[in-house]
C-alpha positions, 0 to 999 in steps of 0.5 A: 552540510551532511545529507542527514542536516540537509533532511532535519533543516528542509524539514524544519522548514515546512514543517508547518507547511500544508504542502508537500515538499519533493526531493529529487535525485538524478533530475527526477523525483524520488521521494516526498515529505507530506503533511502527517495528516495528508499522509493519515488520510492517504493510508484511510483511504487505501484501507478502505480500498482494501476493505472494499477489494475483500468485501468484492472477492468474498461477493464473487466466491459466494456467486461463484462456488463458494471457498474451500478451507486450506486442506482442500485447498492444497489437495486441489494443488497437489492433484493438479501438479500430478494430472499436469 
């Protein structure tokens, strides 16, 4: 049986399944098959995380002086790579 059956026919599987199924190489997981509403609710959580880091960073460069546009920003670059 090809790697590609073996994949189709454990998916087939637990397909229904509420729980995620692992796959191993070499002794030692290496990847997993979870349900695609576990998987939804993975990536909303890690787009509120990133949504919460941005929020965060705007915060401390308000508290902190503020931001600069790109043209400041790359003759703040260009300065310092000639003083150094």
């Amino acid at each position: 049986m090809t790697e590609n059956n073996k994949l189709l026919r454990t998916m087939s599987e637990y397909s229904g399944s509420k729980r995620p199924v692992c796959t191993t190489r070499k002794g030692r997981y290496a990847a997993a098959i979870v349900p695609l509403d576990d998987l939804e609710a993975m990536q909303a959580l890690e787009d509120a995380m990133d949504v919460k880091a941005a929020r965060e960073s705007l915060r401390d460069a308000e508290e902190n002086g503020g931001t600069m546009d790109a043209e400041a920003f790359f003759e703040s670059l260009d300065k310092e790579a000639s003083d150094g």
